[in-house]
N, C-alpha and C positions, 0 to 999 in steps of 0.2 A: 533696294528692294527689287525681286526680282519679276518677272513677265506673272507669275503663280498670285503673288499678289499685290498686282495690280487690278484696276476694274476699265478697261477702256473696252470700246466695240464691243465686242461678243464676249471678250475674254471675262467669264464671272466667277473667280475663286472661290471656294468651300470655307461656308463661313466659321467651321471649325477651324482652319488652317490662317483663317487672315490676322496678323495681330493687332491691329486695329481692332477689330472685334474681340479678341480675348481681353486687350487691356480695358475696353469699356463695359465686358464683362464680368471680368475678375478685380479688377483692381477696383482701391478705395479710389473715391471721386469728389468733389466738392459741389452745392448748388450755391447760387448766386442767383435771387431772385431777380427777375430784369429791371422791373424799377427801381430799387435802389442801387442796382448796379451801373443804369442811368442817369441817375440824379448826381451820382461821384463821379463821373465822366462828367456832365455838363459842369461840376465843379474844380472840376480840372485838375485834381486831388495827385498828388505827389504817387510816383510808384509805390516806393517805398512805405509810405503812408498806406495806400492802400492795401497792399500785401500784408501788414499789422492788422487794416480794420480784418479785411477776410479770414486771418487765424483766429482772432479771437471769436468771429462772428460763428465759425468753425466751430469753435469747443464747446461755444455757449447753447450753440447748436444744440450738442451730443451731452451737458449736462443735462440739459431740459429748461432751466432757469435762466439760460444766454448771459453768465458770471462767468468768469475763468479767473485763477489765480497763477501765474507765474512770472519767473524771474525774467528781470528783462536781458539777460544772457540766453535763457535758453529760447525767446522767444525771435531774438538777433539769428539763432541759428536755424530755427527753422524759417525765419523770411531771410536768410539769406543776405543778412544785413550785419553792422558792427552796433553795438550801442546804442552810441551817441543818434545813430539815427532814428533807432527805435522810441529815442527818448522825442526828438526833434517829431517824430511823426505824432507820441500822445497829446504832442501839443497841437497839432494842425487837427486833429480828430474830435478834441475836448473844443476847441474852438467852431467845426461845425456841427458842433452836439450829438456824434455818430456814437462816443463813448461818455463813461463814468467813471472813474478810477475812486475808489476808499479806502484810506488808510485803516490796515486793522488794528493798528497799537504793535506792542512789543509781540516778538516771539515767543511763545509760551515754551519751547525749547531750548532757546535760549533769550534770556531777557536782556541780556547785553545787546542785539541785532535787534532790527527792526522788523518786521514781519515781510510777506509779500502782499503788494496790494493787489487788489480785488477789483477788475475791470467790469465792467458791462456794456454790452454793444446798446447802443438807444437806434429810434426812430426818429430822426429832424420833423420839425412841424411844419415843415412846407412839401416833407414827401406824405406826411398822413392826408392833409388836403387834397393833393394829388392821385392817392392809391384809387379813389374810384372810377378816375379815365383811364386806366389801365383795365384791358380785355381779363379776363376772366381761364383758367382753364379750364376745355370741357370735363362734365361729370360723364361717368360711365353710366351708362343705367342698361340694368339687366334685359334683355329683348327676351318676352315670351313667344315662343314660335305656334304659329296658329293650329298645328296638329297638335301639340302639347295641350295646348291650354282648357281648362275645364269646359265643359258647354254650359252655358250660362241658361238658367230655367226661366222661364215668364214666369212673373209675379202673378201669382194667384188673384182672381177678377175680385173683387169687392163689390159686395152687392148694396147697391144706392140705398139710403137712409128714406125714408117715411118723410116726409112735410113737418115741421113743429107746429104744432096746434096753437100757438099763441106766437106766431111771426107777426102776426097784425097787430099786435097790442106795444103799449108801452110799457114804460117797466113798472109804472105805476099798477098799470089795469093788470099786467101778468101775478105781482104780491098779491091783489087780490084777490083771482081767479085761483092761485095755487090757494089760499085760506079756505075757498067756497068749493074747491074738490075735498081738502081736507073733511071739512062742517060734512059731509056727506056720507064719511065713513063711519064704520062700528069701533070701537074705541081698540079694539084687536088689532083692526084693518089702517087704522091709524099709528099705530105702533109701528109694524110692518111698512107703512108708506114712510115715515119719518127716516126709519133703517135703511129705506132703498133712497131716499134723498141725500143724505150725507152718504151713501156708501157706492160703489160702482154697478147697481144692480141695475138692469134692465125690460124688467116687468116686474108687477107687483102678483101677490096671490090673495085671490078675495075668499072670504070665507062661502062654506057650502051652502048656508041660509041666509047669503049678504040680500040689503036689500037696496042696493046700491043701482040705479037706472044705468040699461046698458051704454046705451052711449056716452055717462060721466066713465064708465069701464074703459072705454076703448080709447076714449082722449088721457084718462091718467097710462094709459099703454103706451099711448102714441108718445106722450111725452116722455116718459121714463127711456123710452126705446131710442130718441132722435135727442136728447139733449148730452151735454159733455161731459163723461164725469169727473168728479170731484180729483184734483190730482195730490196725492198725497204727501202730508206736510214732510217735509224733508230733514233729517233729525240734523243738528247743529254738531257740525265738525269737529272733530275731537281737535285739542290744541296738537299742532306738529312741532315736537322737540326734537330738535337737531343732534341727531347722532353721529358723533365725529365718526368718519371710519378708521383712523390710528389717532395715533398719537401725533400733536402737532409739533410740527419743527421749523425752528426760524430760519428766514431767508441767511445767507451769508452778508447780506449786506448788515443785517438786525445785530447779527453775534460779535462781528466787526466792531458796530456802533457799543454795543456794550460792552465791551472788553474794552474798548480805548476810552470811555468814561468810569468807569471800575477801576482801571491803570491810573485816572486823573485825580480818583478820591482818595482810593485806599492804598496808593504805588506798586508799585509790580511784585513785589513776593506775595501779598495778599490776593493778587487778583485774581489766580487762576481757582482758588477753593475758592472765591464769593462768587466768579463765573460761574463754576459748577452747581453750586446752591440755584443761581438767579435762573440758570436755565434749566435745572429741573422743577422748579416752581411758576414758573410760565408755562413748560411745556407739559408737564404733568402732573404740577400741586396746582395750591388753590388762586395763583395766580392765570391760570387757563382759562378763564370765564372773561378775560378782560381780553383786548384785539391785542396785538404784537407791542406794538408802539405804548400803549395807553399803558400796558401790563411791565416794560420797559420802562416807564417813568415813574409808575408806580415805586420800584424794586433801586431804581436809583435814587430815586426821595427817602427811602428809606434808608439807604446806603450812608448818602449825605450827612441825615440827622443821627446817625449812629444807633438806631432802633432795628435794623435789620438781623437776625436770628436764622439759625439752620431750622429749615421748614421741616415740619412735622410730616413722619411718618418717608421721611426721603431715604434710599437704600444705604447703606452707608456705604455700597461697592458701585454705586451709579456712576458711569463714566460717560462723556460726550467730547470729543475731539471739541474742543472752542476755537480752533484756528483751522476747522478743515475747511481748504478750497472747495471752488465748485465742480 
């Protein structure tokens, strides 16, 4: 490398020109979360070994579901490894519970071969204990700049409440002091006081020939004006029904499981049409009401007892890969 990019003393090369910087700019890259890249170090975890957990953790990654399916030749070549070691490492992985591997049954391409199985990177239960003594990375949070930001208004003063005319009473003497304002009223004025007692009113209106003495006037003011009103019954929620947003689709691990019990009842020429039946009726007939699993045993009970029928109203051009990886 030459003096251009290098970084020593003064000398500070263009970080367009450095390729250190292009390859951590341009190039694909891997994360390795640091505690559990920890926890495989304090376990002292085979190179080899390790280089298998990181690819698969990689793909599982960029699936979305942390599943990958491939052969263990091609996955020899990408760690850089023969075989036999690839095989030696699932076993040092499976034993510290870092993966999963499921058999998916026969090739649906070809039923003579066996399929590829179906890995899963897992989490050990002594690093989930652990992930809360682990620092945290910072959030960003957006900085509003003080010229920017709106000018905040003072709340408008609220003007102090009136005294309740009945603080001094109990709730006994209050029922019957509200009764003996009532008794006082014209049968109109009653009406109207009743209406501003259940309702949110805050003065009443006495009629123009009431003969009602002014100070029972000014205490039913006072109170209608300084008490709390009524807050309104709150109408009962409408029941929330769950609106799938698509169509649901089974994990690779579920299509696996059901194609190598379909493979166990019915043998492999039959299985690929009853897999196709089982997963358009889970995933889109009237077996969708039920959870994966539950709707799965459903479909193979029916299997079993020789009751199972091509479900109603199914495309007859409906196609689903039943052995796609992840």
């Amino acid at each position: 490398m030459t003096i251009e990019n290098a970084r020593t003393a003064d000398v500070r090369p263009e970080e367009a020109r450095d390729p250190r910087t292009r390859l951590a700019r341009e190039k694909f890259f891997t994360l390795r979360p640091k505690p559990l890249e920890h926890w495989i170090w304090r376990r002292r975890v085979p190179g080899a070994a390790e280089r298998v957990f990181w690819f698969h953790w990689t793909e599982g990654a960029r699936s979305g579901d942390w599943c990958s399916q491939f052969a263990l030749h091609f996955v020899a070549q990408q760690c850089a490894v023969d075989t036999s070691t690839v095989t030696r490492a699932y076993q040092v992985l499976k034993r510290l519970g870092l993966i999963r591997r499921t058999d998916p049954g026969r090739d649906a391409a070809n039923p003579f071969e066996q399929a590829t199985f179906i890995t899963e990177v897992l989490l050990p239960a002594e690093l989930l204990e652990e992930l809360p003594c682990f620092p945290n990375r910072p959030r960003l949070t957006a900085s509003v700049s003080p010229a920017v930001a709106a000018p905040v208004s003072a709340p408008p003063a609220v003007a102090p409440k009136p005294p309740h005319p009945h603080d001094h009473m109990d709730l006994k003497q209050r029922r019957a002091r509200l009764l003996a304002l009532a008794a006082a009223l014209s049968t109109t004025e009653r009406d109207r006081w009743h209406k501003a007692l259940y309702g949110a009113a805050t003065q009443l209106e006495f009629d123009s020939d009431t003969t009602v003495p002014a100070e029972i006037q000014a205490e039913i003011q006072q109170f209608l004006a300084t008490r709390e009103p009524p807050k309104p019954a709150s109408a009962a929620p409408a029941p929330r029904t769950a609106t799938p947003s698509g169509p649901r689709r089974l994990s690779v691990f579920d299509v696996a499981r059901l194609r190598r019990e379909l493979q166990k009842t019915s043998g492999t020429n039959g299985a690929d049409e009853l897999a196709r039946q089982v997963l358009w009726a889970i995933e889109e007939g009237s077996l969708q009401q039920f959870g994966a699993a539950h709707a799965i045993n459903i479909a193979l009970k029916k299997v079993r007892e020789g009751q199972w029928t091509r479900p109603n109203r199914m495309p007859p051009n409906w196609v689903r890969r039943v052995n796609a990886g992840a």
